[in-house]
Rosetta silent file (secondary structure, phi, psi, omega in degrees, C-alpha in Angstrom):
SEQUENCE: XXXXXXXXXXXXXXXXXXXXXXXXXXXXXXXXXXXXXXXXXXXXXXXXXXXXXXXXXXXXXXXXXXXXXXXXXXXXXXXXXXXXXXXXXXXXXXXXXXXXXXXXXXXXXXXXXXXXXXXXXXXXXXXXXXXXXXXXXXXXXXXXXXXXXXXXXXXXXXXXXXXXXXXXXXXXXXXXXXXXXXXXXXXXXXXXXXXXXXXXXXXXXXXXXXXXXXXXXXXXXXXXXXXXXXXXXXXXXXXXXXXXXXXXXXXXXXXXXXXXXXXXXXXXXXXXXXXXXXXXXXXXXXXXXXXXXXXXXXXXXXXXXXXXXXXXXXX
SCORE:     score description
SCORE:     0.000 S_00000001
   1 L     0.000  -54.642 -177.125 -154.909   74.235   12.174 S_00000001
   2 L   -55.118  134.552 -172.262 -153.746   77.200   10.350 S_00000001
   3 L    97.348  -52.941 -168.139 -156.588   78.833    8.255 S_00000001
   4 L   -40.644  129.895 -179.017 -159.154   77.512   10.894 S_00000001
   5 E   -90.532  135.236  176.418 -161.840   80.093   11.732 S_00000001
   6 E  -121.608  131.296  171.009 -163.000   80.299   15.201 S_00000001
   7 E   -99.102  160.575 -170.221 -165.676   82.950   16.708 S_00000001
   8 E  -153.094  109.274  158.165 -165.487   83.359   20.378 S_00000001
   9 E   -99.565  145.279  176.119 -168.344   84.678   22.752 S_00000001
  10 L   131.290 -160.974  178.230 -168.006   86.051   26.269 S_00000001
  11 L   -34.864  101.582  141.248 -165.755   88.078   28.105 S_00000001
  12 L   -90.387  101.195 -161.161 -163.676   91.219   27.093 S_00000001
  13 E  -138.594 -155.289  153.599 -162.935   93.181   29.663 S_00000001
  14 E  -116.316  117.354 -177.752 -160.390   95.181   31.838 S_00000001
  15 E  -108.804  110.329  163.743 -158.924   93.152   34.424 S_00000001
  16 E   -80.895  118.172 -168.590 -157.089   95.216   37.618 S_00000001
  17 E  -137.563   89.539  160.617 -154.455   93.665   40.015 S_00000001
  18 E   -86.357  128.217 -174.574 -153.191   95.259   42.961 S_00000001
  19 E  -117.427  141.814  134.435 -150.485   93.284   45.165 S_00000001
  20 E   -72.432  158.171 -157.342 -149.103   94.226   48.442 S_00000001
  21 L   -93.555  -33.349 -143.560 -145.602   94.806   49.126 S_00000001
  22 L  -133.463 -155.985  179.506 -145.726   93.656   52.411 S_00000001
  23 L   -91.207  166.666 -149.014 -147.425   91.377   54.832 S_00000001
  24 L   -99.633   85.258  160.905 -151.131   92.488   54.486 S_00000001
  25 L   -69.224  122.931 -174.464 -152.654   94.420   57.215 S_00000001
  26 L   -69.343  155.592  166.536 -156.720   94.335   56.968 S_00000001
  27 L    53.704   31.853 -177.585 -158.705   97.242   57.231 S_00000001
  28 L  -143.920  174.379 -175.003 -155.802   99.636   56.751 S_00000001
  29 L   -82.857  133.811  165.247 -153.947  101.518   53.755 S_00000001
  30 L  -130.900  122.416  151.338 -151.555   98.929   52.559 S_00000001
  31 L    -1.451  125.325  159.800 -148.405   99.660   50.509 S_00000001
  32 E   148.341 -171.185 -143.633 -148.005   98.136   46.802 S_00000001
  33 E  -120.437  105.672 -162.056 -148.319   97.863   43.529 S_00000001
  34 E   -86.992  125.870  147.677 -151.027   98.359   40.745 S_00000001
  35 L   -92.133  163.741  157.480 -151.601   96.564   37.121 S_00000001
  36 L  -162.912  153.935 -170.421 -154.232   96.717   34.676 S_00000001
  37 E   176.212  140.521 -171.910 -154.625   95.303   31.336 S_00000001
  38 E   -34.786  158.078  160.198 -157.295   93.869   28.905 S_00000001
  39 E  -164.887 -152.538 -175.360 -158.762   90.263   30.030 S_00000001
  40 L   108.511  129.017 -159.803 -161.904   88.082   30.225 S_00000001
  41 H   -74.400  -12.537  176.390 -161.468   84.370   29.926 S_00000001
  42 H   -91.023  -20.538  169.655 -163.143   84.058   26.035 S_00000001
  43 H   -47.790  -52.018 -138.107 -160.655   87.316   25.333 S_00000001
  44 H  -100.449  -53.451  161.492 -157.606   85.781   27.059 S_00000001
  45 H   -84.943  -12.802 -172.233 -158.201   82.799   24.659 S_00000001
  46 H   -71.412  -57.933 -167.753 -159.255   84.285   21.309 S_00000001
  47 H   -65.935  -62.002  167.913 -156.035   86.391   21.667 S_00000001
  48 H   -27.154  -59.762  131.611 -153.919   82.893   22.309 S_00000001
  49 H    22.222  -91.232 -161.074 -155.512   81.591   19.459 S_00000001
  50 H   -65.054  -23.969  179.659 -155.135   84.135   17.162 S_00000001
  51 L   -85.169   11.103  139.318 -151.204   84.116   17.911 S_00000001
  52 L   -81.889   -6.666  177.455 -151.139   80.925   16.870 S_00000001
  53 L    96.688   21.225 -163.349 -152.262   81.252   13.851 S_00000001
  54 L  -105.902  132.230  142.481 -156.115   81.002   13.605 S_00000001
  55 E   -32.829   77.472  166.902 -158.774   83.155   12.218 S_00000001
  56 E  -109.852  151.212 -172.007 -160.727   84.342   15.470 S_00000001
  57 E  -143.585  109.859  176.123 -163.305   86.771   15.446 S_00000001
  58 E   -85.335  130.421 -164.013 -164.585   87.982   19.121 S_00000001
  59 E  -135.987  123.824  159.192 -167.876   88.720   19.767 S_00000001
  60 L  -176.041 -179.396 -178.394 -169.276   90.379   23.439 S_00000001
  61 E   -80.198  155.725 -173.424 -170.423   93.584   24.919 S_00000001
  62 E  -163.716  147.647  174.098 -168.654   96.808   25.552 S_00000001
  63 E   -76.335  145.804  175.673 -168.873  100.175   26.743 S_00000001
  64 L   -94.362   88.818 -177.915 -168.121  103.151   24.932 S_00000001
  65 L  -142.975  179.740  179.157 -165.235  104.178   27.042 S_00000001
  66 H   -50.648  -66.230 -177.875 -161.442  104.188   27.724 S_00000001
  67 H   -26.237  -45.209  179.961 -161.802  100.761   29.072 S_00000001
  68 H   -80.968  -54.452  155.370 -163.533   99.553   25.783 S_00000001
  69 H   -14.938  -59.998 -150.099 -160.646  101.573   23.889 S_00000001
  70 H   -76.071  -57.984 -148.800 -157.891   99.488   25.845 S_00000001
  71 H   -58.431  -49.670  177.747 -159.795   96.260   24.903 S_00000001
  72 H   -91.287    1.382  154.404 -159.987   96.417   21.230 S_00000001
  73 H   -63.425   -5.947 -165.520 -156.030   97.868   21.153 S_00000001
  74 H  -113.005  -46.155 -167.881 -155.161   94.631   22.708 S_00000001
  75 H   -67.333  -27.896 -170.517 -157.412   92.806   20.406 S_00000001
  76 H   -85.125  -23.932  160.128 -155.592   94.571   17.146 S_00000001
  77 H   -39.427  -54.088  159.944 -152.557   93.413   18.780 S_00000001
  78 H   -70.318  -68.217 -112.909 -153.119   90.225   18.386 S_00000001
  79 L    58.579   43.070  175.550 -154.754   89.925   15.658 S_00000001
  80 L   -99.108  152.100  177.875 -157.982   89.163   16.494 S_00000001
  81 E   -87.587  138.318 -166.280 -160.848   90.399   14.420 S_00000001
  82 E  -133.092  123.527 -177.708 -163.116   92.429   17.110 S_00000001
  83 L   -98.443   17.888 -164.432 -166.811   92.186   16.896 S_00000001
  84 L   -46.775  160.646  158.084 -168.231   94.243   19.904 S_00000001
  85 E  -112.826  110.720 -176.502 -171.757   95.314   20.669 S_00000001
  86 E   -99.477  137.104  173.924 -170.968   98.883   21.823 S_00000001
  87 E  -122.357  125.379 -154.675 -173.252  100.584   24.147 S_00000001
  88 L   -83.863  -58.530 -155.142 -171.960  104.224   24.011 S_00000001
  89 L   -81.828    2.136 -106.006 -173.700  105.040   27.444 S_00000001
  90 L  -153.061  155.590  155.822 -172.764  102.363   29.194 S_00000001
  91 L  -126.124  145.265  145.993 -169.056  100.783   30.649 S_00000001
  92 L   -31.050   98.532 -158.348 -167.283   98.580   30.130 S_00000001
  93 L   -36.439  110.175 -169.066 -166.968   95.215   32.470 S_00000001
  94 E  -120.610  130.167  178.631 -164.256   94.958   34.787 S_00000001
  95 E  -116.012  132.800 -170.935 -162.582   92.698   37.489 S_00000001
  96 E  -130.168  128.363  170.057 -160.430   94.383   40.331 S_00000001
  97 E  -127.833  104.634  171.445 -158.316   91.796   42.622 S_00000001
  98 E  -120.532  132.982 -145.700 -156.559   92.451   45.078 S_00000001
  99 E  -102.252  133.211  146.959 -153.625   89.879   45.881 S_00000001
 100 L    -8.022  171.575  124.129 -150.983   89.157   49.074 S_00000001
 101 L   -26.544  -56.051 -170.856 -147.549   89.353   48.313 S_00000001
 102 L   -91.048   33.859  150.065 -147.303   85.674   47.734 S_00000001
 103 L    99.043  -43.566  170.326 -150.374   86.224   44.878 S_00000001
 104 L   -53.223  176.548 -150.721 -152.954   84.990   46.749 S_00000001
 105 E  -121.274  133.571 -176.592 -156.544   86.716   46.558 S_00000001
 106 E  -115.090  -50.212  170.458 -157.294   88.605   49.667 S_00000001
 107 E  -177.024  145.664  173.226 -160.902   89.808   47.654 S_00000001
 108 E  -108.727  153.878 -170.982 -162.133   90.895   44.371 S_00000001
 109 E  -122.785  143.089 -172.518 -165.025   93.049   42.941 S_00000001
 110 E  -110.288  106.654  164.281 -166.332   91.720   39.732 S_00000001
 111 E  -133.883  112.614 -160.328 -168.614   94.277   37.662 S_00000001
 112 L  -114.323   49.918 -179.993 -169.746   92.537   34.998 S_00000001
 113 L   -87.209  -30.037  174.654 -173.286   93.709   34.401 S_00000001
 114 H   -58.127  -44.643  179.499 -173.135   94.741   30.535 S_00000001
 115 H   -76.796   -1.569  158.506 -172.976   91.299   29.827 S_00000001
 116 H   -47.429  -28.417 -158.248 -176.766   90.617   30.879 S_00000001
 117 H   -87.788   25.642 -167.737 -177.205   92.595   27.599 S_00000001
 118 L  -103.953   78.625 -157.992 -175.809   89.971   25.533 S_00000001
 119 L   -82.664  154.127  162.932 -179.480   88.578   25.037 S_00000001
 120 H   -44.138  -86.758 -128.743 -180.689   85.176   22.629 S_00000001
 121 H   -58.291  -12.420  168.792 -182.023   87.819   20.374 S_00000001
 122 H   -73.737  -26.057 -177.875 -178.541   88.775   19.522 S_00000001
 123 L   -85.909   -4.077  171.965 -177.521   85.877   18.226 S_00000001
 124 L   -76.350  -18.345  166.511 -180.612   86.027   15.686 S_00000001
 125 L   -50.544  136.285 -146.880 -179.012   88.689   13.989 S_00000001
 126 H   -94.964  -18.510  175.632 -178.214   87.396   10.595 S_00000001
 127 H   -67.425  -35.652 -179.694 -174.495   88.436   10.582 S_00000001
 128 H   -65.665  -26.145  163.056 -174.056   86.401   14.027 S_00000001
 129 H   -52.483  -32.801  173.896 -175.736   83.681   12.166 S_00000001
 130 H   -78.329  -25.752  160.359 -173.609   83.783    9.280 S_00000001
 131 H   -51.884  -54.147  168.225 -170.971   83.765   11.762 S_00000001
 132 H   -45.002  -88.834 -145.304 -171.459   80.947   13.328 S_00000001
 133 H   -33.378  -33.640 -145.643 -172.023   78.920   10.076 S_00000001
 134 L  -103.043   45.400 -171.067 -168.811   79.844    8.424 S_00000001
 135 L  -149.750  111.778 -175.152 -166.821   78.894   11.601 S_00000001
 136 L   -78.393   -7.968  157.393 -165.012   75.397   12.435 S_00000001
 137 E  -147.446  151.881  169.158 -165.259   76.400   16.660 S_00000001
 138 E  -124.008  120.105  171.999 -167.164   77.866   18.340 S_00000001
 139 E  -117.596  150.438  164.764 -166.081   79.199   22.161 S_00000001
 140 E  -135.995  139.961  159.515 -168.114   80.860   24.545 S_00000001
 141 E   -93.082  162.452  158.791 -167.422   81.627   28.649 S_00000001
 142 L   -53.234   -2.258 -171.240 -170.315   81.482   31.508 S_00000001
 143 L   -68.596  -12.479  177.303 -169.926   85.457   31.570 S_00000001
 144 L   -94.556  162.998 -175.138 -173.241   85.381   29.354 S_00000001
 145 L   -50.014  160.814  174.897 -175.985   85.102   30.342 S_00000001
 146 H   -43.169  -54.616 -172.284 -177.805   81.297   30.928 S_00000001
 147 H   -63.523  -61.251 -150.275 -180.577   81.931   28.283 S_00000001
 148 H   -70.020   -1.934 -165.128 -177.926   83.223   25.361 S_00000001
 149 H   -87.121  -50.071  177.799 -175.378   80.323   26.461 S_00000001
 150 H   -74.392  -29.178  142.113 -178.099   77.900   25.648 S_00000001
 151 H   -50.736  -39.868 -177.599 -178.889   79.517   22.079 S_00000001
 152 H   -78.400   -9.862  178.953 -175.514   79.808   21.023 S_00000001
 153 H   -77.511  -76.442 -174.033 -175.298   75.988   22.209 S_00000001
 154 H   -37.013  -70.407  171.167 -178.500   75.219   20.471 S_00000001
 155 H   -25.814  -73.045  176.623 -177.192   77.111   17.446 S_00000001
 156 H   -58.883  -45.480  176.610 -173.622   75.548   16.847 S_00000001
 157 H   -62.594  -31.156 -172.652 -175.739   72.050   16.709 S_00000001
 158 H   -69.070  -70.497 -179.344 -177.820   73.184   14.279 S_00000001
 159 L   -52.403   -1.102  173.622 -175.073   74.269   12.041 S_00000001
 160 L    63.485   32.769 -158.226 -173.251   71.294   12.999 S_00000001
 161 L  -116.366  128.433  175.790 -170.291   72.844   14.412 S_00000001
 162 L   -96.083  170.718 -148.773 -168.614   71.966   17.538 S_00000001
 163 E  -135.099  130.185 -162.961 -168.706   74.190   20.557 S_00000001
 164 E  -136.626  143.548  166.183 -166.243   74.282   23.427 S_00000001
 165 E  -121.887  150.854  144.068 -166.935   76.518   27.129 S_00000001
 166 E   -73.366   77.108 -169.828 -164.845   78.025   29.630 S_00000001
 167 L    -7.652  -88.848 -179.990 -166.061   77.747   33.321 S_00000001
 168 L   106.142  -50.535 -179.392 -164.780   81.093   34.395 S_00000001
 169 L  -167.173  159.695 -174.011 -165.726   80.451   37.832 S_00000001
 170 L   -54.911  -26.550 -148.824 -168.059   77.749   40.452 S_00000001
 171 L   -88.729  -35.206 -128.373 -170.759   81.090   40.701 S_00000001
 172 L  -138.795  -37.680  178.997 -170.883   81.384   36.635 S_00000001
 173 H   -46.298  -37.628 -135.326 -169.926   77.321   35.330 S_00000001
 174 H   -95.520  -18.273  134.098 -173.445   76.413   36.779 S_00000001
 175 H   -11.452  -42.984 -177.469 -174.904   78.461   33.938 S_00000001
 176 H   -95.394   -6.457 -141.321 -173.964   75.569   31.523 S_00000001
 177 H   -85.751  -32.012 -166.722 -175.136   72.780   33.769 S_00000001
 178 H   -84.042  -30.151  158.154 -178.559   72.358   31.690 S_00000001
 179 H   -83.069    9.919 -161.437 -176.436   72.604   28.123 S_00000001
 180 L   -63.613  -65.882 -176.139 -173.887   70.258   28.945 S_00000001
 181 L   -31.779  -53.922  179.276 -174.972   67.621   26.238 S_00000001
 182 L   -74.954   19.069 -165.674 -174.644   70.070   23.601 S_00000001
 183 L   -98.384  153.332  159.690 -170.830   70.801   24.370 S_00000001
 184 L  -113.678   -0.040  151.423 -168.045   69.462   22.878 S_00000001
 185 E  -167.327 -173.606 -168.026 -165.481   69.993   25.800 S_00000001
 186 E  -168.765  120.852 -168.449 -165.812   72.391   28.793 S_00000001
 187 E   -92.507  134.896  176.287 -162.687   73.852   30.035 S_00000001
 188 L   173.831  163.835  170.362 -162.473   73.906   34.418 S_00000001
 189 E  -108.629 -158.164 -174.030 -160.591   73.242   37.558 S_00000001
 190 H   -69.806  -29.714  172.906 -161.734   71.164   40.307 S_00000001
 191 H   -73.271  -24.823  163.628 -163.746   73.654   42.138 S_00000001
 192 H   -81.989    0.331  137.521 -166.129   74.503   38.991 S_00000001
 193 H   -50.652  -37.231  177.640 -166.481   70.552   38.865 S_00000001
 194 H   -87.873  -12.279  176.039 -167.369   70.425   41.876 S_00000001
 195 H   -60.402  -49.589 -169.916 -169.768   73.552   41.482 S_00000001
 196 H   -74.227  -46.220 -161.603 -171.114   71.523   38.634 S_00000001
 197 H   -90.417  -24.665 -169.183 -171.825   67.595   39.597 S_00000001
 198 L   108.546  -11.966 -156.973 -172.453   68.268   43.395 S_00000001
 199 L  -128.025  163.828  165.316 -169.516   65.844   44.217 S_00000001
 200 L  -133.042  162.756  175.963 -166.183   65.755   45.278 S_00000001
 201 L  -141.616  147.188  177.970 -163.626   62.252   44.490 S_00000001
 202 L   -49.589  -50.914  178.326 -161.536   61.170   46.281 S_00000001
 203 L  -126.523  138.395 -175.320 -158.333   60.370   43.014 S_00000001
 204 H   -77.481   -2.672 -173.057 -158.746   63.178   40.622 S_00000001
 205 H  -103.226   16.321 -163.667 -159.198   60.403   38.316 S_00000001
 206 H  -108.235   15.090 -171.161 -162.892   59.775   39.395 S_00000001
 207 H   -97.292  -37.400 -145.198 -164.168   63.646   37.760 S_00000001
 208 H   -76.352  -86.744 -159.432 -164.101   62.178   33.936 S_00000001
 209 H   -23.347  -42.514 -171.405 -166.819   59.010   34.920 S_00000001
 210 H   -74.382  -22.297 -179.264 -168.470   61.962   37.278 S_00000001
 211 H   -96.860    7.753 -158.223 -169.028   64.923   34.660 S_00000001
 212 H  -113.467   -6.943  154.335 -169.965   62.432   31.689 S_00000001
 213 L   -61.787  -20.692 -154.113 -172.784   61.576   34.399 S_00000001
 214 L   -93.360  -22.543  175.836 -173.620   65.052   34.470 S_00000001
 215 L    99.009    1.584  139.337 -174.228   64.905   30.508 S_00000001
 216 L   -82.617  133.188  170.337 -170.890   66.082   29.415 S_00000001
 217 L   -38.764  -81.573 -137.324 -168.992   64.715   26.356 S_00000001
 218 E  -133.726  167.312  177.834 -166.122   65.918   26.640 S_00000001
 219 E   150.916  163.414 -177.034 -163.764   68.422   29.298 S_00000001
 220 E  -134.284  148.983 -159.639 -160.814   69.440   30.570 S_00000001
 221 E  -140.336  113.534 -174.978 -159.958   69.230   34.625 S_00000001
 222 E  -118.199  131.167  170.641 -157.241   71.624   35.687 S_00000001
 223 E  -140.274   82.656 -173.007 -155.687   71.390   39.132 S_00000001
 224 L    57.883 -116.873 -170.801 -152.667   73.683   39.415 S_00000001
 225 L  -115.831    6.599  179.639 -149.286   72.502   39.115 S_00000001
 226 E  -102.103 -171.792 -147.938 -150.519   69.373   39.769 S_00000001
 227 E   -83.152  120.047  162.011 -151.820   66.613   36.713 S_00000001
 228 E   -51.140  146.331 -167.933 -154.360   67.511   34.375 S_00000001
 229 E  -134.544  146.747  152.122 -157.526   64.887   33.266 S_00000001
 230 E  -111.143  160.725  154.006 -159.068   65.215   29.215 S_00000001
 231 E  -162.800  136.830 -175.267 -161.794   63.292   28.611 S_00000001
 232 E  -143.753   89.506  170.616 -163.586   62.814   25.367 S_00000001
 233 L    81.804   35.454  150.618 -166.069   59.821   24.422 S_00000001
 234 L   105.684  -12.194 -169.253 -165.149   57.345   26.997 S_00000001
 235 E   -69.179  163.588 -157.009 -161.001   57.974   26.329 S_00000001
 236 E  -163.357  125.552  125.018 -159.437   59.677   29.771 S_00000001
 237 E  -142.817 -164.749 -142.974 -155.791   60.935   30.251 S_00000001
 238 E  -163.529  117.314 -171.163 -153.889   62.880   32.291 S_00000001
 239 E  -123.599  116.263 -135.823 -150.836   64.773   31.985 S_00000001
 240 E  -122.931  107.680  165.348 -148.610   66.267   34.787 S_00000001
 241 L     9.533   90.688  138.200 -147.361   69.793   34.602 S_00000001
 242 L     4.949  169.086  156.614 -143.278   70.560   34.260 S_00000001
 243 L  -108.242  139.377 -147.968 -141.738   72.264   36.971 S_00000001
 244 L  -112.536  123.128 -174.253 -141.704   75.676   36.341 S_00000001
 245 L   -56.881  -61.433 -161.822 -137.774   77.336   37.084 S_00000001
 246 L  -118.413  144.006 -175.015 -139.607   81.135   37.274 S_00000001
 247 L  -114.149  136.798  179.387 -143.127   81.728   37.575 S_00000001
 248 L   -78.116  -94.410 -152.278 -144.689   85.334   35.972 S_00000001
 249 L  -157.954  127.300 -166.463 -148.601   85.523   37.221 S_00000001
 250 L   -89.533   14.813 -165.029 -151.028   82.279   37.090 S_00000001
 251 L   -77.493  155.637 -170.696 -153.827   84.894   36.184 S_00000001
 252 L    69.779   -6.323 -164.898 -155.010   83.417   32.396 S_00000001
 253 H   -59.297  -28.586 -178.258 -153.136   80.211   32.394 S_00000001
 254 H   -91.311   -7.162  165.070 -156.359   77.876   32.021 S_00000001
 255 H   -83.003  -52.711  175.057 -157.658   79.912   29.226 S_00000001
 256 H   -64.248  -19.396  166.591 -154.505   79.588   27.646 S_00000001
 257 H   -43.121  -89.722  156.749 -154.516   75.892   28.453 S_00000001
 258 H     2.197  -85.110 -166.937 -157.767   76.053   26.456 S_00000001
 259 H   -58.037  -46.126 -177.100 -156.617   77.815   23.515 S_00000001
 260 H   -54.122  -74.895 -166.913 -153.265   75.362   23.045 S_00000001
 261 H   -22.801  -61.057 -179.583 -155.872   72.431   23.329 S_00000001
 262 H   -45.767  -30.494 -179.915 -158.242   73.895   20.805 S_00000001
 263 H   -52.015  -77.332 -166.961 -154.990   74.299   18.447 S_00000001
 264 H   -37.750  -73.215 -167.225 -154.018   70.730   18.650 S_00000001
 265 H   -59.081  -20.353  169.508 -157.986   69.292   17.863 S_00000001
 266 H   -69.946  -26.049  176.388 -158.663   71.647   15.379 S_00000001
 267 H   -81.821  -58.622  167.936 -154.983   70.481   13.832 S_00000001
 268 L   132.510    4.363 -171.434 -156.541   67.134   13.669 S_00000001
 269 L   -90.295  146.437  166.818 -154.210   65.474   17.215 S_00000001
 270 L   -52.417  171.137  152.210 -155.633   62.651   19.786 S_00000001
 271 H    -2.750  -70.928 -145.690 -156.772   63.292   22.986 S_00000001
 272 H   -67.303  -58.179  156.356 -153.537   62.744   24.542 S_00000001
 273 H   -18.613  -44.947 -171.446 -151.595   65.500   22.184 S_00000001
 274 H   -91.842  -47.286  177.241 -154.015   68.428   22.254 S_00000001
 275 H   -30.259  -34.062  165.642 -154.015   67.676   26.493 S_00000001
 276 H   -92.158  -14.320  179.230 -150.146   68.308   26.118 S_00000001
 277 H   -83.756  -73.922 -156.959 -150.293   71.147   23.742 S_00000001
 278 H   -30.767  -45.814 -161.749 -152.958   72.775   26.228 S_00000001
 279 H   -73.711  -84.464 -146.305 -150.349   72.261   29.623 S_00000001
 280 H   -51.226   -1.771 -173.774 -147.742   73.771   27.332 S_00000001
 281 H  -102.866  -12.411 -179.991 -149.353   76.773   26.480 S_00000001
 282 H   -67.842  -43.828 -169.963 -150.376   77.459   30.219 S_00000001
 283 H   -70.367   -7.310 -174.172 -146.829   77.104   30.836 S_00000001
 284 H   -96.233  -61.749  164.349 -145.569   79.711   28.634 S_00000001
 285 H   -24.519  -95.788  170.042 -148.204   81.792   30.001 S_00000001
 286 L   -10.332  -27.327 -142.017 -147.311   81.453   34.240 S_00000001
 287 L  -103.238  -14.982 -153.027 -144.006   82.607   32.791 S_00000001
 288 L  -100.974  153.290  150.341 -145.136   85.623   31.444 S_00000001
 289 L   -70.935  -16.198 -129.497 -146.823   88.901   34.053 S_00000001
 290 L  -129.017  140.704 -172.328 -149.072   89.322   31.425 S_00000001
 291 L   -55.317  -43.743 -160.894 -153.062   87.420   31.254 S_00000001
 292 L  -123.344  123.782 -137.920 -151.859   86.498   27.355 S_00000001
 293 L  -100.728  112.235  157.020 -148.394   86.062   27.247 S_00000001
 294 L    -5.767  -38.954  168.685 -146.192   87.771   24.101 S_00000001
 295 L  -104.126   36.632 -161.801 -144.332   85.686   23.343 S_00000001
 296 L   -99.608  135.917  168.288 -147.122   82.828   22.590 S_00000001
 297 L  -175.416  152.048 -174.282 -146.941   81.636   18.882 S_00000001
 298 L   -51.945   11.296  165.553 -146.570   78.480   17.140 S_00000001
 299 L  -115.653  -30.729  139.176 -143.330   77.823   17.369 S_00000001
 300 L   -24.284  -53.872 -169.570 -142.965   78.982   21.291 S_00000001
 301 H   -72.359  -41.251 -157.414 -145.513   76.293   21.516 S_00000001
 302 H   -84.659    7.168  171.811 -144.207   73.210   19.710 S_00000001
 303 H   -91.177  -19.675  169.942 -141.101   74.281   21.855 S_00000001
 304 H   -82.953  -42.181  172.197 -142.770   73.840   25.118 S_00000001
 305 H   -50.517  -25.814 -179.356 -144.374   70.843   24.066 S_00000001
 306 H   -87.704   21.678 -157.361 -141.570   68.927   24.112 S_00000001
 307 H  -125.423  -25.617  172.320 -140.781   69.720   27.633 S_00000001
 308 L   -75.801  146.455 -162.509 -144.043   68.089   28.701 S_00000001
 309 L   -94.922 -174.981 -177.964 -143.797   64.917   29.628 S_00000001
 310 L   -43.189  132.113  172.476 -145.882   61.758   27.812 S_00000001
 311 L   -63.594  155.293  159.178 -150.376   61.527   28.942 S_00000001
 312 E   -89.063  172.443  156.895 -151.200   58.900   30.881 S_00000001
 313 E  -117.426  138.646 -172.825 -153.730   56.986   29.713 S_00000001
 314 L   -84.845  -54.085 -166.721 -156.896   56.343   32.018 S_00000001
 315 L  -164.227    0.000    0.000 -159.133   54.941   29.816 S_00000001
């Protein structure tokens, strides 16, 4: 694992979280408390990632603005190497939520428009080309556009490189549904599954047979605190959360989920392994207030891992 290079396209952004203090009266001034702080679900993993000990180099659009400021200080934090396309006139992409007391989403405004400009012709550029080649993963989220999702797909086969996505959400997953073939996992919960195939199942243990109809390989099936499904190449397991004593903020946890996986298969682990490194890095995460949690680093991790319990096996 260590050494591995990874490039990562798709979101970097500034993500804003406002809670109320209190019980939530609509249509009124309500009481409470404001965050804000770099995010974007291929950011949120490139920075796990990199604090793990991987070469990543982030590639997406950005404004020339505070907002684009905050983004690569968080990226030099980490220690990811940051690759922007800066548009001077332009800002930077942002998500504002604002959550209940108890966390929940009362409504969000997403403005994410910069990343239309992340066009196929960008990826023809011969440094993103050289990029790619020299790179043992490749991640991308749905925040790009359809067309460039399917070149950079297109792309990693030709170089013979495998390629992993991030849902991000049911409105923005469906984006992939025509590139599915070329993937070599896809990161989601249940509702961008169901966003994808059309279906719902009954036992969470009917989505592997249902997305590999769909013309995916490979995937990951996130359902809360409840059991997690891999699937890769007809193998299927399933691994069930800890119990968490204190919980931080669930915002990033399935990215980081993501990034722990990606550790483990790039490290050379089954199925079952990177599926347990993945829950364990979400769990370090939840723990944390923060989208990418500080303390995340290879030795955090093989300390959580042991806390998870054994995959089932499915199939």
């Amino acid at each position: 694992m260590t050494g591995s290079k990874v490039s990562i396209f798709g979101g970097a952004h500034i993500d804003r979280r406002g809670r109320i203090s209190g019980a939530t009266a609509p249509g009124a001034s309500n009481p409470g408390s404001w965050f804000e702080e770099a995010g974007g679900g291929g950011f949120n993993a490139a920075r796990n990632l990199a604090r793990l000990g991987l070469e990543v180099c982030m590639i997406s659009p950005r404004g020339g603005d505070a907002a684009g400021n905050t983004v690569a200080e968080a990226a030099a934090a980490a220690g990811v190497i940051d690759n922007p396309f800066v548009f001077l006139d332009r800002k930077t992409p942002s998500y504002t939520a604002i959550l209940e007391n108890d966390g929940n989403l009362v409504i969000a405004l997403a403005d994410m428009d910069l990343y239309r400009l992340f066009s196929p012709r960008r990826l023809q550029q011969r440094a993103m080309r050289e990029l790619v080649s020299a790179s043992d993963l490749i991640v991308t989220d749905a925040n790009l556009p359809e067309e460039t999702l399917a070149s950079l797909i297109e792309r990693a086969a030709q170089e013979a490189k495998p390629i992993a996505a991030i849902a991000i959400s049911p409105a923005k997953v469906v984006r992939l549904a025509n590139s599915l073939a070329g993937l070599s996992f896809l990161f989601m919960n249940e509702a961008e599954a169901r966003a994808l195939t059309g279906s719902d199942v009954t036992e969470a243990a009917e989505w592997p047979a249902l997305l590999q109809a769909a013309g995916l390989s490979g995937g990951v099936i996130t359902r809360g605190g409840r059991r997690a499904l891999a699937f890769r190449q007809g193998q299927a397991v399933a691994v069930t959360p800890p119990a968490l004593d204190a919980l931080g903020d669930v915002t990033g946890a399935g990215d980081a989920l993501a990034a722990g996986f990606l550790a483990a298969y790039l490290g050379g682990e089954p199925l079952d392994m990177c599926l347990r490194s993945g829950v364990a890095a979400a769990g370090i995460t939840v723990r944390s207030p923060l989208a990418v949690s500080e303390k995340m680093s290879r030795e955090m991790l093989g300390e959580a891992i042991r806390l998870v319990p054994p995959a089932e096996i499915l199939s």
